[in-house]
C-alpha positions as CSV (number, residue, x, y, z in Angstrom):
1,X,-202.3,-259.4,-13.6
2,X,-204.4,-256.9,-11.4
3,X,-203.6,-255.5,-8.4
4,X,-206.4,-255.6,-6.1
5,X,-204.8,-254.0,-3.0
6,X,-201.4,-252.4,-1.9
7,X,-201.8,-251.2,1.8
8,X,-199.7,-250.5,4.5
9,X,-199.5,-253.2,6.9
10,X,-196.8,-251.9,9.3
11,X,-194.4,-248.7,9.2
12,X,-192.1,-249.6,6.3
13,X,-194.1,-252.9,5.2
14,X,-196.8,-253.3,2.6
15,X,-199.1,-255.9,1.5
16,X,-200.0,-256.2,-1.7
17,X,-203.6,-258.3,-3.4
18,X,-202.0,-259.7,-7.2
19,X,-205.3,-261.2,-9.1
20,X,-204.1,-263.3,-11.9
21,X,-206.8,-264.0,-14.6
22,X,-208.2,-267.4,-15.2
23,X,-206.9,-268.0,-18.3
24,X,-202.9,-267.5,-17.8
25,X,-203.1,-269.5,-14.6
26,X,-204.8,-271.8,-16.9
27,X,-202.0,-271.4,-19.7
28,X,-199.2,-271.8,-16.3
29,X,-200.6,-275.2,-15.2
30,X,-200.4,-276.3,-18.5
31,X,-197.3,-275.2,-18.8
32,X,-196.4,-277.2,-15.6
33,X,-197.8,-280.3,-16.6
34,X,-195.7,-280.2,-19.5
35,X,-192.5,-279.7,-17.7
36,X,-193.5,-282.2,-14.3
37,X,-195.6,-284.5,-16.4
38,X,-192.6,-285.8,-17.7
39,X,-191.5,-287.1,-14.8
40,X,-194.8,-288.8,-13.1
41,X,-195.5,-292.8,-13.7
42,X,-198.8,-293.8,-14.0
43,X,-200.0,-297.7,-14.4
44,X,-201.2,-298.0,-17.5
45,X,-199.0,-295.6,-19.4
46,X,-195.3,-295.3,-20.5
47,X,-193.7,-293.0,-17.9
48,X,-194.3,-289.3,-18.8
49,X,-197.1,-290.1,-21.0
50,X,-200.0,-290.1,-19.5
51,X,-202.9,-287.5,-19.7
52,X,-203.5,-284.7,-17.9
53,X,-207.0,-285.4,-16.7
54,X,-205.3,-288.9,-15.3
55,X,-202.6,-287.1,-13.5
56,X,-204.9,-284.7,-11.7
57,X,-207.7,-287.5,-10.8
58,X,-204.9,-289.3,-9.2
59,X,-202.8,-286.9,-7.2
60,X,-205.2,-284.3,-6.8
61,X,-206.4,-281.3,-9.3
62,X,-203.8,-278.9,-7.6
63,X,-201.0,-280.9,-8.2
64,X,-199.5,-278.9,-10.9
65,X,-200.1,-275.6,-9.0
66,X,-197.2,-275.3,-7.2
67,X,-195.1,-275.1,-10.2
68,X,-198.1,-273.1,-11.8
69,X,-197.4,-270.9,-9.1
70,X,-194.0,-270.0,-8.9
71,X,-194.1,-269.6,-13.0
72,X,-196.3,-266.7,-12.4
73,X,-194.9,-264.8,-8.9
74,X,-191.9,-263.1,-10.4
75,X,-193.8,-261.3,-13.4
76,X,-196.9,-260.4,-11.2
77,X,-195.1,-259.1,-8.4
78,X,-192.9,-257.4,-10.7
79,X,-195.8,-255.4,-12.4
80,X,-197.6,-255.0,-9.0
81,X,-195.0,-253.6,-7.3
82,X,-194.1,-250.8,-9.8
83,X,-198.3,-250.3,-9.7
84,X,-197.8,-249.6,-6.0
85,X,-195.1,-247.5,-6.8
86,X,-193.1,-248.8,-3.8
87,X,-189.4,-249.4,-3.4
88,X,-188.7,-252.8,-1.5
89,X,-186.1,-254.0,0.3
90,X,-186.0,-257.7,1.1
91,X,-187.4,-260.9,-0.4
92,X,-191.7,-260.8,0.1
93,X,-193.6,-263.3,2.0
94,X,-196.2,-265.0,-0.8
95,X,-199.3,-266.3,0.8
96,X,-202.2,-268.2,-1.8
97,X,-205.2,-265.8,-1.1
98,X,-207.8,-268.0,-3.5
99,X,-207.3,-270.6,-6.1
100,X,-210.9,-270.6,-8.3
101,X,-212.7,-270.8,-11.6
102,X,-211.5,-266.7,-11.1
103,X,-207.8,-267.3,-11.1
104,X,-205.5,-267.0,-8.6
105,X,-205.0,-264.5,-6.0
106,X,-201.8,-263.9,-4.3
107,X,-200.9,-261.8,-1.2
108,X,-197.5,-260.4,-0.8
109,X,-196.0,-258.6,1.9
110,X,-192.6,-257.2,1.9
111,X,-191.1,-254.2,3.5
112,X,-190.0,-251.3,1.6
113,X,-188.0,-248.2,1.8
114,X,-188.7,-245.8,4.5
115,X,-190.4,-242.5,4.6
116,X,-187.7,-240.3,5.4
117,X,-187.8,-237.1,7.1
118,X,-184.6,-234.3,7.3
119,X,-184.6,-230.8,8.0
120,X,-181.8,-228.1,8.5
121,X,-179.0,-230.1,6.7
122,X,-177.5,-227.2,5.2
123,X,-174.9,-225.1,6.8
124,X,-174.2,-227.7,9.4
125,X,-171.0,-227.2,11.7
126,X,-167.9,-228.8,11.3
127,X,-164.2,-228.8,12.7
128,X,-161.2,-229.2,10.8
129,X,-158.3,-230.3,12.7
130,X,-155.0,-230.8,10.3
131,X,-152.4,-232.7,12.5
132,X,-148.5,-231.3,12.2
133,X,-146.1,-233.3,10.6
134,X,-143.5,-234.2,13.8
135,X,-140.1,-235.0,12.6
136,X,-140.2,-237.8,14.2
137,X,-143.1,-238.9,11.1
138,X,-140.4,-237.5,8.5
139,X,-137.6,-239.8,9.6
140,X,-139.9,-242.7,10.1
141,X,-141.1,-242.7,6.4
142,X,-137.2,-241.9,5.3
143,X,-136.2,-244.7,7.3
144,X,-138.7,-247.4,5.8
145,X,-137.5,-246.2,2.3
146,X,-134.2,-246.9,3.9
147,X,-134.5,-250.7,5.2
148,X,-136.0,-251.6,1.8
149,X,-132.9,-250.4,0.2
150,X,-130.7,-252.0,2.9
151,X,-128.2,-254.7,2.0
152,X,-126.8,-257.8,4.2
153,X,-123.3,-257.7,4.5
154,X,-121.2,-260.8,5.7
155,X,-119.8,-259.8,9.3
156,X,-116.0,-260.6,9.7
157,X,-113.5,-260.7,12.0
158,X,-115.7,-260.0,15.3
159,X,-118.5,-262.3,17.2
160,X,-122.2,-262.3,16.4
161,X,-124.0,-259.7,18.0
162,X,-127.7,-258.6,18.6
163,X,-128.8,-257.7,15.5
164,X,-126.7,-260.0,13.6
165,X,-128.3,-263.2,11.3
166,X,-126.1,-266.2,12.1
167,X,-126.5,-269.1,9.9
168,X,-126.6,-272.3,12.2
169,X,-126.9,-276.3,12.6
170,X,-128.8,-277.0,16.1
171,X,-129.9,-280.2,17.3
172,X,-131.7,-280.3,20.8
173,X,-131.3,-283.1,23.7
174,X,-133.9,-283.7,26.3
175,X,-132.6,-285.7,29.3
176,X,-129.7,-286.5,27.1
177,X,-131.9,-287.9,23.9
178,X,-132.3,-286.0,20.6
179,X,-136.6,-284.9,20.3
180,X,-138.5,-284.8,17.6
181,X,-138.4,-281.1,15.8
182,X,-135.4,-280.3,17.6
183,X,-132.9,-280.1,14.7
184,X,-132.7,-277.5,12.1
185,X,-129.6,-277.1,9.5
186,X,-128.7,-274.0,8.0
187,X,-130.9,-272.2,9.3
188,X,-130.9,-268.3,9.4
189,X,-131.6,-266.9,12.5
190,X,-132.2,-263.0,13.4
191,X,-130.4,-262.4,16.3
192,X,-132.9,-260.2,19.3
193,X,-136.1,-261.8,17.1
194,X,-137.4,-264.0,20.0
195,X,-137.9,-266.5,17.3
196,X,-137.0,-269.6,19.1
197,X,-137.1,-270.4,23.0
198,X,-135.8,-267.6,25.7
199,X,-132.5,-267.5,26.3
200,X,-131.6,-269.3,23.2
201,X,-130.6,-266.2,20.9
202,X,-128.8,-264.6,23.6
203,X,-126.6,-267.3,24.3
204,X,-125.5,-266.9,19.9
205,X,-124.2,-264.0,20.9
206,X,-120.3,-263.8,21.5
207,X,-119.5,-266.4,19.5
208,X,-117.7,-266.6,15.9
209,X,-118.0,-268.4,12.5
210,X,-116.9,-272.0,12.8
211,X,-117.6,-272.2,16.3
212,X,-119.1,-275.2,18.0
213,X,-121.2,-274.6,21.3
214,X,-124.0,-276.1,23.3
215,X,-127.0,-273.8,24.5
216,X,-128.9,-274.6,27.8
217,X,-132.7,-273.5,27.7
218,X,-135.5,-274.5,29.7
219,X,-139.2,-275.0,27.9
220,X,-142.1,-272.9,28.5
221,X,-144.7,-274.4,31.2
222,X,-147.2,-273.6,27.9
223,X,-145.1,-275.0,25.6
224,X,-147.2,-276.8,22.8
225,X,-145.8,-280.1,23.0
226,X,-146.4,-281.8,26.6
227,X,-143.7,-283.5,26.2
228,X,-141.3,-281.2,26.1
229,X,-142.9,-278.1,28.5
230,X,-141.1,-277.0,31.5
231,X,-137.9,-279.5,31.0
232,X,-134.2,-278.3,30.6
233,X,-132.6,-278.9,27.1
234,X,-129.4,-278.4,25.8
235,X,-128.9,-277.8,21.7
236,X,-125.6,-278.4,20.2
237,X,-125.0,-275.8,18.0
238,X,-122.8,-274.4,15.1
239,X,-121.9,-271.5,13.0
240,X,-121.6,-271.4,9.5
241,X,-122.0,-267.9,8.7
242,X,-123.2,-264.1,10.0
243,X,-124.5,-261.3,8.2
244,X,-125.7,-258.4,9.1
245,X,-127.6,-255.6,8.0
246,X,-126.5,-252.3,6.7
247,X,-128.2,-249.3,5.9
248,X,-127.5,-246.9,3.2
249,X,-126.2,-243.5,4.5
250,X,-128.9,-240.6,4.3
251,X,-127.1,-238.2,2.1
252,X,-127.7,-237.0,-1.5
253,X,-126.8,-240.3,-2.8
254,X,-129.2,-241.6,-1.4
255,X,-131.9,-239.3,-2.3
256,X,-130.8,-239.8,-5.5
257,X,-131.3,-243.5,-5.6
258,X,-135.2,-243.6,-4.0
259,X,-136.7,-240.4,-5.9
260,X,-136.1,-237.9,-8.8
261,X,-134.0,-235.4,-6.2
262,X,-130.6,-234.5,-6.6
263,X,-130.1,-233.6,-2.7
264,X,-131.2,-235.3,0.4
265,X,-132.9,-231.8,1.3
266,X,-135.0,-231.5,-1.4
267,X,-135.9,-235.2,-0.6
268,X,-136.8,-234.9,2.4
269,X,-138.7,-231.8,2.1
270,X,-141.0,-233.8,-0.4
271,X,-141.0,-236.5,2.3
272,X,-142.7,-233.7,4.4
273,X,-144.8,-232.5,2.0
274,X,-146.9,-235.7,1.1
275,X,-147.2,-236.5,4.5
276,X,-148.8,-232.6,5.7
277,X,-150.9,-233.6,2.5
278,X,-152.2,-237.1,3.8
279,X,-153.1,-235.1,7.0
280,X,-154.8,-233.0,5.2
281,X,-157.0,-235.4,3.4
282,X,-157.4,-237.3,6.4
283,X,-158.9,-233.7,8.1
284,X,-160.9,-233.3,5.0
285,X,-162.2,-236.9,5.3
286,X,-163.2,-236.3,8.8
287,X,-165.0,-233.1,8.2
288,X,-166.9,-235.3,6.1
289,X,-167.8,-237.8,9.0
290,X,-168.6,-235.2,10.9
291,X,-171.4,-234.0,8.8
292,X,-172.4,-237.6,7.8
293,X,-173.0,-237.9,12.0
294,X,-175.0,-234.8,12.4
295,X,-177.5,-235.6,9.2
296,X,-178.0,-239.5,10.9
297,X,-178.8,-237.3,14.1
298,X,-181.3,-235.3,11.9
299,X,-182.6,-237.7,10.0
300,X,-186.0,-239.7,11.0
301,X,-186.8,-243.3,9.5
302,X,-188.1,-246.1,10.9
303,X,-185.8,-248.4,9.0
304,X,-186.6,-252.1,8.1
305,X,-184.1,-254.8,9.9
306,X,-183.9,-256.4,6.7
307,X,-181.8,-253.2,5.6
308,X,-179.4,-253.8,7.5
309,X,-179.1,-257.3,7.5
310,X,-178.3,-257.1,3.5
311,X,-175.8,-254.0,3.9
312,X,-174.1,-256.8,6.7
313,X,-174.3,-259.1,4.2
314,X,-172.5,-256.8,1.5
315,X,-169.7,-255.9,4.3
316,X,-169.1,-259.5,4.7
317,X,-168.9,-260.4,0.8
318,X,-166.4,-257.1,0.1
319,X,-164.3,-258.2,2.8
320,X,-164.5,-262.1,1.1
321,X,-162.9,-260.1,-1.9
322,X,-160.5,-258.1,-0.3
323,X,-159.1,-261.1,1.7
324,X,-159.0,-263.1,-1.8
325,X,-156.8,-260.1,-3.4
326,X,-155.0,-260.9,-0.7
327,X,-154.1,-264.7,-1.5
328,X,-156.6,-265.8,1.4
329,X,-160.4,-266.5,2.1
330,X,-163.0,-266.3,4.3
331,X,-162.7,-270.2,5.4
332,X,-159.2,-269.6,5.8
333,X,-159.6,-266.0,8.0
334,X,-162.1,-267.6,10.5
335,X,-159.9,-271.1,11.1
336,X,-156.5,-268.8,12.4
337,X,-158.8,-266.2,13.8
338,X,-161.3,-268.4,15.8
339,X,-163.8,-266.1,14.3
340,X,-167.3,-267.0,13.0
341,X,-169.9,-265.8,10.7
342,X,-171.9,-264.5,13.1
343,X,-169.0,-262.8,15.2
344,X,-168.0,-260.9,12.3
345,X,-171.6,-260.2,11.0
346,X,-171.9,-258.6,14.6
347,X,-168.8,-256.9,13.9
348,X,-170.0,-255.4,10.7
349,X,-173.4,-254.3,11.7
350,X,-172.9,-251.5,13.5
351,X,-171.0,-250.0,10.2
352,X,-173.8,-251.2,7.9
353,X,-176.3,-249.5,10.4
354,X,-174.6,-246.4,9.8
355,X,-174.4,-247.1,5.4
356,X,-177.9,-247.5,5.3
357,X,-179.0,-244.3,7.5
358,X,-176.2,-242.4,5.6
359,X,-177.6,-243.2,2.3
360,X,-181.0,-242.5,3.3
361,X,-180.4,-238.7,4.5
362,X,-178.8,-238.2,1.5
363,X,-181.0,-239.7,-0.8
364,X,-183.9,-237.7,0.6
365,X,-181.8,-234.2,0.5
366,X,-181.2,-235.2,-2.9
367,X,-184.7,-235.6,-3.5
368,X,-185.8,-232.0,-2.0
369,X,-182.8,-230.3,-3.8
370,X,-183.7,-232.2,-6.9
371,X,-180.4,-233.2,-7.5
372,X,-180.1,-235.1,-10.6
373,X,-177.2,-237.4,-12.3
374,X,-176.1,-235.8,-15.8
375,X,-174.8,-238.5,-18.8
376,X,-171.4,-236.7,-17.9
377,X,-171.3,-237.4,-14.7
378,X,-172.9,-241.0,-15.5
379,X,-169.9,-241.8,-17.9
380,X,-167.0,-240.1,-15.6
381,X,-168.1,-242.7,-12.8
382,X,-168.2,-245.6,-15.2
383,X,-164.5,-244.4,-16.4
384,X,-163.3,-243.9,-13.2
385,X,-164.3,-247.7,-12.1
386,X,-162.9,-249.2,-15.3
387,X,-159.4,-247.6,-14.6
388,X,-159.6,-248.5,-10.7
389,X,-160.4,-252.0,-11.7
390,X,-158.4,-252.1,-15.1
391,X,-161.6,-253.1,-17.0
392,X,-162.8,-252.0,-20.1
393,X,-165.7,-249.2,-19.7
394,X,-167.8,-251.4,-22.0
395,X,-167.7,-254.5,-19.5
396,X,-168.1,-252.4,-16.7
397,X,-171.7,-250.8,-18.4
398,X,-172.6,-254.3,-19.0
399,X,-172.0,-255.6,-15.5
400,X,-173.3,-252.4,-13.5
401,X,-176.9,-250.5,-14.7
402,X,-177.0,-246.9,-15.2
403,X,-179.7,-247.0,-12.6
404,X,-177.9,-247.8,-10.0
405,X,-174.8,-245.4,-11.4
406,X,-176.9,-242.5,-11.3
407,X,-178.2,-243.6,-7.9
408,X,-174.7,-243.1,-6.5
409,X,-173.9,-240.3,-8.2
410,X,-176.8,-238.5,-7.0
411,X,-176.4,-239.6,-3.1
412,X,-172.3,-238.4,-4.1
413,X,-173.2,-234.9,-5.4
414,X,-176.4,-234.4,-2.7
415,X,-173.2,-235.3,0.0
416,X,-171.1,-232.4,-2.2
417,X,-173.8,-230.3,-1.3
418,X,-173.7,-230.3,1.9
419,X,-169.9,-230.0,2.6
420,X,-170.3,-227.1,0.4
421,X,-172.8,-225.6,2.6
422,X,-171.1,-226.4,5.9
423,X,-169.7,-223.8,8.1
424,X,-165.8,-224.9,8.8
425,X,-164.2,-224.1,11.8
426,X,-160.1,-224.6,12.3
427,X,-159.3,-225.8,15.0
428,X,-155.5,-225.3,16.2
429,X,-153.8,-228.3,16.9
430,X,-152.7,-229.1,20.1
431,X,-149.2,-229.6,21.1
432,X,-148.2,-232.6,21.8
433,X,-146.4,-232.7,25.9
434,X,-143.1,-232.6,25.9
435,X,-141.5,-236.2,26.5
436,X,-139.7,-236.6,30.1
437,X,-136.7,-238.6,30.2
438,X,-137.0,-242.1,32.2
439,X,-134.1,-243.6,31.8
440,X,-135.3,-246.2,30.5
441,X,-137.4,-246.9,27.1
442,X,-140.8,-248.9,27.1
443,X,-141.5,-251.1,24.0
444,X,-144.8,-249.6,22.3
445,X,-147.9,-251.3,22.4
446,X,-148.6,-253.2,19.4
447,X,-150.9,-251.6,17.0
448,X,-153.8,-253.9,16.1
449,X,-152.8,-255.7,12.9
450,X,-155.2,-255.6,9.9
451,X,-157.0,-259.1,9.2
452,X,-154.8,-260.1,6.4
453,X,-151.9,-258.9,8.0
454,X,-153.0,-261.3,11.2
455,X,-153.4,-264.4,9.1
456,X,-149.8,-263.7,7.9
457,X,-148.3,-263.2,10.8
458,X,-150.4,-266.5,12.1
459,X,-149.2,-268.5,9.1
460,X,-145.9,-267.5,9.6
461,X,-145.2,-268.9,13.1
């Protein structure tokens, strides 16, 4: 192999000239013969057996080039490329320059990584912003340790109430005939859920175990079946049981039972104390994004599209994973979700964008600062994945080259670099305005549920 030519076509796109010698082009459509020739019937001679020479006068003399061809590309473009001493990024375009009694010449153009260009990234400005811990965060987290420690009690002696699960036979009547899905048998029903129609829960309420009732509802006008929307039906219903319930009381006891306190104080003090510490991670982690903003701004690249296409593609296969940790699937996200491939590729490219200018920066500031990956550092990062994945190190060094581990560690301690240079300001925390007194309470808007956490709650209705 001989490379004739690597020039830049195009900002971030090269074209390189591969000359391949006469004789291993030779040596590649013999090679290809072999392997195709087996195939190929010719009158005259048992299939896969006849010559060369008799192949080549019938189809043609390139016939075998093709295959000739795509024998040879990887290697030669291989060795060409680290000749050029470029960097690409995306699959080349191959082009046949010249078939002859010379060889073969290819052309290949493919883009590469960018010239980058960043000045001034040290001592860049920050804010750090550490939220207060409101009580009202303390009890919250006490009180989720609490309903997971909860028990449900059988009510006796009163009517169900609100809150209450009451164990029930139902069977609905439209226009005085039983419909189809209309009757359910022990079934446990949260009272004040809105799991089944309105005004069906509500009329549970004030009645007692053993009783037998009827409850009149009236169908959505967007109920799903057609048959059924917008009519009046009555369900004949039943008690068998209620339960309810009930939390454990907040004392030491209780402390005692979720952690390795021996007073509800100290407890809850810890409580407090994790949680200022999660805000102030999540202050540290924005002082990082902060930084990470102001080196894009600084940074200048013409960057390839292909570059971000492939950092989309590698946000859409992570996310693949992460749902299937999750029991579920990319197939399986999009049909409850209504989402596509190319809605959430659009989703995800914005993100990549910002991955691949990120990495750039900071791969050229560790380039000027000639920041370099030590074998210690090498082998902490392989240790650290193996235990985050539960892997041994050895089959993590096979499935991961030290290349591209000392890659990352070099972009990691060039971003170190720079938070260590950067010039912190604290910024007081604003009080939050005090809360005026309505009357009345308004539910909270729902927060946006996580994808796996939508397909849950989708699977579940």
């Amino acid at each position: 192999m001989k490379l004739l030519k690597a020039e830049k076509i195009e900002n971030s796109k090269y074209e390189l000239e591969i000359s391949v010698d006469q004789a291993t082009f030779e040596a590649a459509v013999t090679k290809a013969y072999q392997k195709e020739g087996k195939k190929i019937s010719v009158p005259g001679f048992r299939k896969g057996k006849a010559p060369r020479s008799i192949i080549e006068k019938m189809y043609g003399k390139g016939v075998f080039y093709e295959t000739a061809i795509n024998d040879i590309i990887p290697g030669a473009y291989t060795e060409a490329v680290e000749e050029a001493g470029i960097t690409p990024v995306a699959q080349p375009d191959f082009d046949v320059v010249s078939i002859d009694d010379n060889g073969l010449v290819l052309s290949a153009k493919v883009f590469v990584k960018p010239d980058v260009q960043i000045t001034d990234y040290l001592g860049l400005a920050a804010t750090r912003n550490v939220a207060p811990v409101t009580d009202e965060e303390v009890d919250a987290e006490i009180n989720t340790v609490r309903e997971r420690n909860s028990r449900e009690a059988e009510v006796m002696g009163r009517a169900a109430e609100m809150g209450d699960t009451a164990v029930i036979d139902y069977e609905g009547f439209c226009d005085g005939k039983a419909f189809d899905g209309g009757k359910g048998e022990d079934y446990a029903l949260k009272l004040g859920s809105n799991t089944f129609i309105p005004g069906f829960e509500e009329q549970i309420v004030g009645h007692k175990v053993d009783d037998e009732f009827d409850v009149n509802v009236t169908f959505p006008t967007e109920y799903h079946s057609a048959d059924l929307a917008g009519k009046e039906a009555t369900f004949k219903c039943k008690i068998h049981a209620l339960t309810r319930v009930e939390l454990p009381e907040l004392d030491d006891d209780f402390a005692k039972d979720v952690s390795e306190f021996d007073t509800f104080a100290e407890y809850k003090a810890d409580i407090k104390a994790k949680i200022e510490k999660r805000h102030a991670d999540a202050s540290e982690a924005a002082i990082g994004e902060q930084l990470v903003e102001t080196l894009i701004e600084k940074m200048e690249a013409d960057i390839p599209a292909p570059m971000f296409e492939a950092e989309t593609e590698n946000f859409l296969r992570d996310y693949d994973n992460r749902l299937r940790m999750s029991g579920l699937d990319l197939n399986t996200y999009m049909k409850y979700t209504g989402m596509t491939l190319e809605k959430m590729r659009e989703e995800f490219r914005p993100q990549a964008e910002r991955q691949v200018k990120a990495r750039l920066a900071l791969e050229k500031i560790a380039e000027l600062e000639k920041v370099e990956a030590t074998e210690e550092d090498i082998n902490a990062e392989y240790d650290r994945i193996a235990a985050a994945y539960n892997m041994p190190v050895d089959q993590v060094k096979a499935s991961l080259p030290t290349d591209a581990i000392s890659d990352d560690m070099r972009v990691k301690k060039a971003m170190d670099l720079v938070r260590e240079n950067a010039v912190v300001t604290d910024e007081k925390p604003k009080k939050a305005p005090a809360k005026k007194s309505t009357g009345t309470k308004k539910a909270a808007p729902k927060k946006a549920a996580a994808p796996a956490e939508e397909i849950e709650e989708k699977t579940e209705a």
